[in-house]
FIKOLZA-1660 file (N, C-alpha, C; in steps of 0.1 Angstrom, whole numbers, plus 5000, padded with zeros to 4 digits):
% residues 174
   i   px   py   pz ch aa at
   1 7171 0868 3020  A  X  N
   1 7171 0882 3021  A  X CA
   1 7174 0887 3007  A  X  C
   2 7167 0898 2999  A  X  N
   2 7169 0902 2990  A  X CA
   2 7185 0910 2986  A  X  C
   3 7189 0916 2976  A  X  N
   3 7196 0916 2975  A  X CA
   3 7204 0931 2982  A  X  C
   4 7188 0940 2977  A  X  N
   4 7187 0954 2982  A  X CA
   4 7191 0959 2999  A  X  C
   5 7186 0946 3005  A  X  N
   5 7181 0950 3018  A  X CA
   5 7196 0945 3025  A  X  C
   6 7205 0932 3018  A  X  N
   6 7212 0930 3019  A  X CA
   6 7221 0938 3020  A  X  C
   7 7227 0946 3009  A  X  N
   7 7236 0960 3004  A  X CA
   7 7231 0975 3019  A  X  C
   8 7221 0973 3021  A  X  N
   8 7217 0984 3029  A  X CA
   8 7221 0980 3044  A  X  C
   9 7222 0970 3046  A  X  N
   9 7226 0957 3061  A  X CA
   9 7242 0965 3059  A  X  C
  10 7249 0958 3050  A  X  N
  10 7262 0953 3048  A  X CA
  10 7264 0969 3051  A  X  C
  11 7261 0981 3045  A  X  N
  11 7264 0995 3048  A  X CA
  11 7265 1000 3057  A  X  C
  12 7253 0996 3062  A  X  N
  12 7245 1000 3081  A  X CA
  12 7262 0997 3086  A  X  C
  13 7264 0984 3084  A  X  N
  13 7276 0978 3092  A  X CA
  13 7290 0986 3088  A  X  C
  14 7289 0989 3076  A  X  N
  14 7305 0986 3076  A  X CA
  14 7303 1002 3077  A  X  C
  15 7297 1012 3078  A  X  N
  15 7298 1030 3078  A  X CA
  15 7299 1026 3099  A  X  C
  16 7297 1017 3107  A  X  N
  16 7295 1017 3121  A  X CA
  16 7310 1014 3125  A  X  C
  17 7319 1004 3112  A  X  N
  17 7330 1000 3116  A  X CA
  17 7340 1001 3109  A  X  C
  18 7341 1008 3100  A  X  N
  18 7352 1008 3090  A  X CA
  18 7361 1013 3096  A  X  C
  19 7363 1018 3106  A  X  N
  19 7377 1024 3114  A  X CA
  19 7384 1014 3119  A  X  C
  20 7378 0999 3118  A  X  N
  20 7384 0986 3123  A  X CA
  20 7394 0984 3109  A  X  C
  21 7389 0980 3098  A  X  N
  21 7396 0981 3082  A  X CA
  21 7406 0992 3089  A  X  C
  22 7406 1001 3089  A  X  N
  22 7413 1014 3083  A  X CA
  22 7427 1011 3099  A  X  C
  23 7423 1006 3108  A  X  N
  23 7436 1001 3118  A  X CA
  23 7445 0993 3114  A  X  C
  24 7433 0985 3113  A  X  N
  24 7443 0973 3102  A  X CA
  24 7452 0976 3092  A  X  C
  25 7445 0986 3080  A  X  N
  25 7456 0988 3074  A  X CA
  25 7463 0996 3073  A  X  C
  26 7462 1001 3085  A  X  N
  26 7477 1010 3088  A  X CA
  26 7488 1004 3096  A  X  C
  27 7487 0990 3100  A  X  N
  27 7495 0983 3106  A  X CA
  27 7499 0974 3094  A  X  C
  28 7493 0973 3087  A  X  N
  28 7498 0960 3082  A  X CA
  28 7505 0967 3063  A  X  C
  29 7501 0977 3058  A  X  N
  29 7504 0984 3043  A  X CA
  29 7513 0995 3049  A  X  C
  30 7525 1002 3043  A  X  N
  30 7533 1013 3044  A  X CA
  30 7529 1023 3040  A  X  C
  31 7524 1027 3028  A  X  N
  31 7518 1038 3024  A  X CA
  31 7506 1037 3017  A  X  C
  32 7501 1050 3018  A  X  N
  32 7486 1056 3016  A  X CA
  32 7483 1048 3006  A  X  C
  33 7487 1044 2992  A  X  N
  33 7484 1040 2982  A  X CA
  33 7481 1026 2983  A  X  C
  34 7486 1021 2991  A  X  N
  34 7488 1006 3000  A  X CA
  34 7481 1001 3009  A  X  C
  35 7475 1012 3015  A  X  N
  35 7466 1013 3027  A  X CA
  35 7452 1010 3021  A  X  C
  36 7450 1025 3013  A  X  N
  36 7438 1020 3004  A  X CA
  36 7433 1010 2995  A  X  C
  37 7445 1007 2988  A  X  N
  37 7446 0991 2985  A  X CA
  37 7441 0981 2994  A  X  C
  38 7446 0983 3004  A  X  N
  38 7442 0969 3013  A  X CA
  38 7425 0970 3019  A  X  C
  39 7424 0987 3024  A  X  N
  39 7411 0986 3029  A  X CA
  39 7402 0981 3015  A  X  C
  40 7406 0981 3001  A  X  N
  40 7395 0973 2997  A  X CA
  40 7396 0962 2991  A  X  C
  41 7406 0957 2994  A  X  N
  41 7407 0943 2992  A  X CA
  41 7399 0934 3002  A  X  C
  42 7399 0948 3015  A  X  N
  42 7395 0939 3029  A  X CA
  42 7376 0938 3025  A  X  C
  43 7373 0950 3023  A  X  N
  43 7358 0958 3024  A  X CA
  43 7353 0946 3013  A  X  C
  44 7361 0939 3001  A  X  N
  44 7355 0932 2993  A  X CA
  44 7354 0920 2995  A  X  C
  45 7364 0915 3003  A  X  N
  45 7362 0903 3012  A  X CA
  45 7351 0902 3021  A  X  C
  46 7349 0913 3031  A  X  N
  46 7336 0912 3036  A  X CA
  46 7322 0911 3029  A  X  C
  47 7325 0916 3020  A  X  N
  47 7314 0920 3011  A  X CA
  47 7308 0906 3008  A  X  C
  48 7318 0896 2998  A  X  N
  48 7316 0884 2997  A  X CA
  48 7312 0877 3007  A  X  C
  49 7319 0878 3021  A  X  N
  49 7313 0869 3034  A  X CA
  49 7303 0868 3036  A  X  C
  50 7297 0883 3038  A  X  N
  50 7292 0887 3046  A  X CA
  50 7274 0879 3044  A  X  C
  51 7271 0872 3033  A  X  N
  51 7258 0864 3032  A  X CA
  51 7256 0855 3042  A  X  C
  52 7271 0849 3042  A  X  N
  52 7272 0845 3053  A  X CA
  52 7273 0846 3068  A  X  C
  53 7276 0856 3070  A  X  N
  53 7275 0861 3085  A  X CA
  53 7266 0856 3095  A  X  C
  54 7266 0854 3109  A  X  N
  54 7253 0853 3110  A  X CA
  54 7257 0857 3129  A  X  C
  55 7247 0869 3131  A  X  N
  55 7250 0877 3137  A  X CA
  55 7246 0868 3155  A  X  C
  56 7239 0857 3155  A  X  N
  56 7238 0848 3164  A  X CA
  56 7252 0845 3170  A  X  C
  57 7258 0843 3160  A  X  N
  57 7273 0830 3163  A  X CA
  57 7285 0844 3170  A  X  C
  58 7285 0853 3161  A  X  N
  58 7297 0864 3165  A  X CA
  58 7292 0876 3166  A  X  C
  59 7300 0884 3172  A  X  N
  59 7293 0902 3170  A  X CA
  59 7303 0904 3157  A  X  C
  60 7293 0915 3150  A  X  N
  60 7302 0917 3136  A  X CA
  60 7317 0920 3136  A  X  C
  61 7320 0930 3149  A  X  N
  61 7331 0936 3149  A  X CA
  61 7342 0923 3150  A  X  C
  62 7337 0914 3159  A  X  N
  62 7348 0907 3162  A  X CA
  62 7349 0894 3145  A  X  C
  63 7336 0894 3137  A  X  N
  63 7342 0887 3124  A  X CA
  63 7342 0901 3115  A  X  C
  64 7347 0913 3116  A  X  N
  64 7353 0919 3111  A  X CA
  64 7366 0915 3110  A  X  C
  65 7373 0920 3124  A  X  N
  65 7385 0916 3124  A  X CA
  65 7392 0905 3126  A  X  C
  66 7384 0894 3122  A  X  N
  66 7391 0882 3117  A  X CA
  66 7387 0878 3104  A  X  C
  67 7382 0883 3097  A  X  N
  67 7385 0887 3081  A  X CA
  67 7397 0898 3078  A  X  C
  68 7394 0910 3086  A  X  N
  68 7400 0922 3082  A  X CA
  68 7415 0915 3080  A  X  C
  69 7421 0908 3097  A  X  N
  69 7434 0906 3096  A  X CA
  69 7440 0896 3093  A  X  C
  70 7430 0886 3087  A  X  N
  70 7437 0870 3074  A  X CA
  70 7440 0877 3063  A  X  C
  71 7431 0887 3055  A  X  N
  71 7434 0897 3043  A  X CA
  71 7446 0900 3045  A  X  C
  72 7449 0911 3055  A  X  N
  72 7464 0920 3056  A  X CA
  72 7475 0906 3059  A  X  C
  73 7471 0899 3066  A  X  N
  73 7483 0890 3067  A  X CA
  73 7489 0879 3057  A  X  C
  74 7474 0879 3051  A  X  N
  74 7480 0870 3038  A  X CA
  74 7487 0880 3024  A  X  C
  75 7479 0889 3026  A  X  N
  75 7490 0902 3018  A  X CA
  75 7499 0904 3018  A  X  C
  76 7503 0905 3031  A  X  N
  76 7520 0908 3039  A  X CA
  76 7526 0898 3032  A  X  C
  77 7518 0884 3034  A  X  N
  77 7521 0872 3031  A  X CA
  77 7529 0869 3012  A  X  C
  78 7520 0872 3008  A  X  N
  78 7517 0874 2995  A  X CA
  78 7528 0883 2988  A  X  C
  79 7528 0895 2994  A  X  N
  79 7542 0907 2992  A  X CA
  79 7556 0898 2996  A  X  C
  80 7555 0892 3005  A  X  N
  80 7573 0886 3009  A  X CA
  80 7572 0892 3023  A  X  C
  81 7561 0894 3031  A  X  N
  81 7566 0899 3043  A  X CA
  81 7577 0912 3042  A  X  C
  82 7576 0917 3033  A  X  N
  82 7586 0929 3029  A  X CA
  82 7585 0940 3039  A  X  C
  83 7595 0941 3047  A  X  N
  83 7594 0954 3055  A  X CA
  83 7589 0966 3053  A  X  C
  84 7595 0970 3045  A  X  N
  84 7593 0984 3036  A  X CA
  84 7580 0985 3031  A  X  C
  85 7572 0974 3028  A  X  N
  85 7556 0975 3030  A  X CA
  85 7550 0979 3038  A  X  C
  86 7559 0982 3051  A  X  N
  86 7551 0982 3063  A  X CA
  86 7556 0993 3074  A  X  C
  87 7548 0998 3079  A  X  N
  87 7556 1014 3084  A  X CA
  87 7550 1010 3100  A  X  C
  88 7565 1019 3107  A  X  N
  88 7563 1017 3122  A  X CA
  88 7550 1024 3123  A  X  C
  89 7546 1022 3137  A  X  N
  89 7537 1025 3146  A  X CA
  89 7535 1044 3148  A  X  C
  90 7547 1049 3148  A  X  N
  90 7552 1060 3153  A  X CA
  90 7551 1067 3142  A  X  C
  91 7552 1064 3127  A  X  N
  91 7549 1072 3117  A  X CA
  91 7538 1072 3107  A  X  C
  92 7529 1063 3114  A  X  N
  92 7520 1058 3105  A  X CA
  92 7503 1067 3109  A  X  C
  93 7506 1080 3117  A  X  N
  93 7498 1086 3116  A  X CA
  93 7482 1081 3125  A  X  C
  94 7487 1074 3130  A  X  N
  94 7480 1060 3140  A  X CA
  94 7467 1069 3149  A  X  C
  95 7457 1067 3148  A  X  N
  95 7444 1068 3155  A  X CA
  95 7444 1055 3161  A  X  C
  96 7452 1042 3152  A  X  N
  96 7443 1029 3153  A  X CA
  96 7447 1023 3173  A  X  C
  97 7455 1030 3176  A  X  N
  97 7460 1025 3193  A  X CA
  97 7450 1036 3200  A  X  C
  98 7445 1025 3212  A  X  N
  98 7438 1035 3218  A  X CA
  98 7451 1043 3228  A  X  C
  99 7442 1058 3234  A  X  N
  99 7454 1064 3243  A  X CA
  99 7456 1051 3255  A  X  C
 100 7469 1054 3258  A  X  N
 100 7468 1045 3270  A  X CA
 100 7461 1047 3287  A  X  C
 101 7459 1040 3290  A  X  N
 101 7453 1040 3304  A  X CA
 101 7463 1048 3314  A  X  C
 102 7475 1048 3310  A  X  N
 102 7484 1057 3323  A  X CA
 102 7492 1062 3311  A  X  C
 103 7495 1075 3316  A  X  N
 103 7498 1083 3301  A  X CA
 103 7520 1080 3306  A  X  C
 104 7524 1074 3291  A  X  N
 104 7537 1072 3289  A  X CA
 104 7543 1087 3282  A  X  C
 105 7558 1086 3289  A  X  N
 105 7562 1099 3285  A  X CA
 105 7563 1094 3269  A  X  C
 106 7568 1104 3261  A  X  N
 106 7564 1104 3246  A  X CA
 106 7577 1095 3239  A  X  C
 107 7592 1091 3249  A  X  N
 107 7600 1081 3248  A  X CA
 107 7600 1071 3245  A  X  C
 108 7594 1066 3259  A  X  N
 108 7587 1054 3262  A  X CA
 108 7571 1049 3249  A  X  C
 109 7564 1061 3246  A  X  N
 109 7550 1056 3241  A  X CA
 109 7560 1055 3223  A  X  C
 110 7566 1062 3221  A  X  N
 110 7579 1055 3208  A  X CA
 110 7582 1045 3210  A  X  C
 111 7585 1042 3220  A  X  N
 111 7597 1027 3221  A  X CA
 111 7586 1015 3220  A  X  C
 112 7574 1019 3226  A  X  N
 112 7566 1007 3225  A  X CA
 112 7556 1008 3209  A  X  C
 113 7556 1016 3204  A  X  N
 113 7555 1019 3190  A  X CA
 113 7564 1013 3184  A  X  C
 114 7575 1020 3182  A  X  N
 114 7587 1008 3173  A  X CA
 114 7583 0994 3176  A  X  C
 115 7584 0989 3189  A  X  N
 115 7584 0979 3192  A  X CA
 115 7577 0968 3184  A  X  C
 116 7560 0975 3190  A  X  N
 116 7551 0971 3185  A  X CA
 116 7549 0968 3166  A  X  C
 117 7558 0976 3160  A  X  N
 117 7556 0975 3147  A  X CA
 117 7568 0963 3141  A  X  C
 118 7578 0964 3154  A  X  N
 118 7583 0950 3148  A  X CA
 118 7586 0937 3153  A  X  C
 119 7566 0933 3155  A  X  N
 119 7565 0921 3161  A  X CA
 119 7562 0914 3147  A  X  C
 120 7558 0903 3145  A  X  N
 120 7554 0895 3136  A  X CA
 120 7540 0896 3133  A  X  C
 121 7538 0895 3124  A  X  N
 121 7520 0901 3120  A  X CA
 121 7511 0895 3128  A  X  C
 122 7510 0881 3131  A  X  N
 122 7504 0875 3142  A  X CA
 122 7500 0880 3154  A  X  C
 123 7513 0883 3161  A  X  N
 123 7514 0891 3174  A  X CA
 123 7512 0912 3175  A  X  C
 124 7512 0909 3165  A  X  N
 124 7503 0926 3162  A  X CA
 124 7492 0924 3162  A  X  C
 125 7486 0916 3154  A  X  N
 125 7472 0922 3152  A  X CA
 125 7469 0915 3170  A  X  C
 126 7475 0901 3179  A  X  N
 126 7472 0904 3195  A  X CA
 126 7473 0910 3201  A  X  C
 127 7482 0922 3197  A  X  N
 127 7485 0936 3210  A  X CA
 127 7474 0940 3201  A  X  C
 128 7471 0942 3190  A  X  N
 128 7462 0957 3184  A  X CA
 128 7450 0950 3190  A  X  C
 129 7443 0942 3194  A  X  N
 129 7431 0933 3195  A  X CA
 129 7432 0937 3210  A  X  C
 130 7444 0933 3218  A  X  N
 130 7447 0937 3230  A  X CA
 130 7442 0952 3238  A  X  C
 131 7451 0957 3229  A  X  N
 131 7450 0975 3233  A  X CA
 131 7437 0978 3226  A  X  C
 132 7431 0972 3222  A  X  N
 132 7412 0974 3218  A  X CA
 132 7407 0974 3229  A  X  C
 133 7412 0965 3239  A  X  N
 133 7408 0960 3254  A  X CA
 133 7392 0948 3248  A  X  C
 134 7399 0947 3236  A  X  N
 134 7390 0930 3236  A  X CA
 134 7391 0918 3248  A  X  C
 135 7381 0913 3246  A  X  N
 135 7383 0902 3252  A  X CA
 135 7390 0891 3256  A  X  C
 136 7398 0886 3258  A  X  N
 136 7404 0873 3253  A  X CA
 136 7396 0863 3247  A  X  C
 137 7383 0858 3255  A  X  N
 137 7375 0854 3245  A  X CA
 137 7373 0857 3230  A  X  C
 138 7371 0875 3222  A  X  N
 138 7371 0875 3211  A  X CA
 138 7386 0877 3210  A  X  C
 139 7398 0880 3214  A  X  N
 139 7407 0878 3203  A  X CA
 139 7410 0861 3204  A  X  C
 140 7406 0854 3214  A  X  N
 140 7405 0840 3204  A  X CA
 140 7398 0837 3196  A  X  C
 141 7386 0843 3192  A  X  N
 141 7379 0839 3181  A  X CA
 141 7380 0843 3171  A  X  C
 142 7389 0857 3171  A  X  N
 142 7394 0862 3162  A  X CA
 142 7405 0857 3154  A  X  C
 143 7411 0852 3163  A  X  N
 143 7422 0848 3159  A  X CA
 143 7425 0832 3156  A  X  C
 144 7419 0827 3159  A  X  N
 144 7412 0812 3159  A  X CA
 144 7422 0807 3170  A  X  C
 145 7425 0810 3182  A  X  N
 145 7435 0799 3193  A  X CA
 145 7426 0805 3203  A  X  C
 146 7427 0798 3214  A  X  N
 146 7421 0793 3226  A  X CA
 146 7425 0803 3235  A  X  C
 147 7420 0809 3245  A  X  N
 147 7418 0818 3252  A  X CA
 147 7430 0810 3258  A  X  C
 148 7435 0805 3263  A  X  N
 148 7446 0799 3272  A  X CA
 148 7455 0804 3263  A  X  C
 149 7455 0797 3248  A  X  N
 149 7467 0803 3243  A  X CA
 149 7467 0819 3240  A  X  C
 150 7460 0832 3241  A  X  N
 150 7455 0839 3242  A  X CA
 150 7468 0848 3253  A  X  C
 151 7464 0842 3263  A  X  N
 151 7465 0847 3278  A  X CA
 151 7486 0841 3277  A  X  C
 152 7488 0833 3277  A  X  N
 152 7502 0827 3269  A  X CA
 152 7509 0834 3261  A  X  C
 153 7503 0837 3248  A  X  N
 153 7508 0849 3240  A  X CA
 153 7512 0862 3248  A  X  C
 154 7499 0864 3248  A  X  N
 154 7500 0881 3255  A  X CA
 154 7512 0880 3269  A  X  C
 155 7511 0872 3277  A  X  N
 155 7520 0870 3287  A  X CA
 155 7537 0871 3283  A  X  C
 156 7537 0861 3270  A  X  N
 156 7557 0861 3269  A  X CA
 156 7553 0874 3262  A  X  C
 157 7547 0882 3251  A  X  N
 157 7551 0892 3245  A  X CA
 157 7554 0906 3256  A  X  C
 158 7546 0902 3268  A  X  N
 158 7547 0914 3280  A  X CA
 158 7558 0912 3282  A  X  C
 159 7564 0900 3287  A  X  N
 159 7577 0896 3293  A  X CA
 159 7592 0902 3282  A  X  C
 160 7589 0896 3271  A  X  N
 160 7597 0902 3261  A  X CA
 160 7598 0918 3260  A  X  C
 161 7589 0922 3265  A  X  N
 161 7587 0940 3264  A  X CA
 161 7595 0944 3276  A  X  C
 162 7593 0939 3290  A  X  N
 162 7598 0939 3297  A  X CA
 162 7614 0939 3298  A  X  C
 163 7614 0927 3296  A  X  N
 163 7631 0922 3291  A  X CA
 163 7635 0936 3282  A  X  C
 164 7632 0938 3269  A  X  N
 164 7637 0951 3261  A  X CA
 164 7639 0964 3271  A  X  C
 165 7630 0967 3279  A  X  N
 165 7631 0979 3281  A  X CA
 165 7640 0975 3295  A  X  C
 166 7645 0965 3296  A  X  N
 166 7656 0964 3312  A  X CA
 166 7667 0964 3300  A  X  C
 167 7668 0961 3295  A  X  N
 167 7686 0956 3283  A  X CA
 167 7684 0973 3276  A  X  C
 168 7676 0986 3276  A  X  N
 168 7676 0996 3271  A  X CA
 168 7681 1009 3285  A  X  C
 169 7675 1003 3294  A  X  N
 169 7676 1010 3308  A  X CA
 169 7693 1016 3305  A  X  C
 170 7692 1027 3312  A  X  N
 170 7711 1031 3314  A  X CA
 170 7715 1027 3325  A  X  C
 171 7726 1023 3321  A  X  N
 171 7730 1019 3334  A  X CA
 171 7737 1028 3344  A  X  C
 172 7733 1030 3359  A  X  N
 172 7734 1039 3369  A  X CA
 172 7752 1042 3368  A  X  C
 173 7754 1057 3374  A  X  N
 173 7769 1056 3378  A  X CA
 173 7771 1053 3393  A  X  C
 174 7778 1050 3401  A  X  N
 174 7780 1046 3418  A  X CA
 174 7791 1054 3418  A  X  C
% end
């Protein structure tokens, strides 16, 4: 494929998805300056991949975001995992969560925000892949582990959510 028709492909795709980049890096960069940073550190990685792609094996979105989120994580990586890189959920001006399926009072949809922003980058980008309402199939491909380990993850991090919000509960007066 020429080079032209290539750059016109790569556009097609990434003007259909770049809101996938732009979640990512708002979960994974603290500020704007950071964010933008990363979306083109991500957009140039794809860029490079992307000859390789090959739209048989994966749907783009799902080798989007397993490019998108090795970039941000090896960046995080790369920074020191530095907190302060990295802004909660709750203030990060977030489109990137879908609304939820049963609407949380605005307490509860914080607490699972905080929460969510201080899991380990790993287990973020599986709730963010999650709350996509991906597949287990693609967030194991995405993520390179096995739909069993998939369904494993996602299971203790529910439990762990769980657990938090019982050790938060007030405790009744009698």
């Amino acid at each position: 494929m020429d080079h032209g028709r290539l750059q016109q492909q790569f556009d097609a795709l990434w003007r259909e998805h770049r809101r996938i980049v732009t979640k990512v890096a708002r979960l994974y960069a603290r500020s704007a300056e950071d964010r933008a940073d990363l979306v083109q550190e991500i957009a140039a990685q794809l860029w490079r991949a992307f000859p390789k792609f090959d739209e048989r094996r994966a749907k783009f979105s799902t080798w989007l975001y397993r490019i998108a989120l090795n970039v941000a994580i090896s960046n995080l990586r790369r920074a020191g995992g530095d907190p302060a890189r990295t802004e909660s959920l709750e203030t990060a001006q977030i489109e990137t969560l879908p609304a939820p399926s049963s609407e949380l009072p605005d307490d509860r949809m914080q607490a699972l925000q905080a929460w969510i922003a201080e899991l380990d980058p790993f287990n973020r980008a599986l709730i963010l892949l999650h709350l996509e309402d991906r597949s287990y199939a693609e967030i194991a491909e995405v993520l390179g582990i096995s739909t069993t380990n998939v369904a494993t993850k996602l299971n203790r991090i529910k439990q762990r959510w769980r657990a938090g919000l019982a050790d938060r509960a007030p405790a009744s007066s009698a």
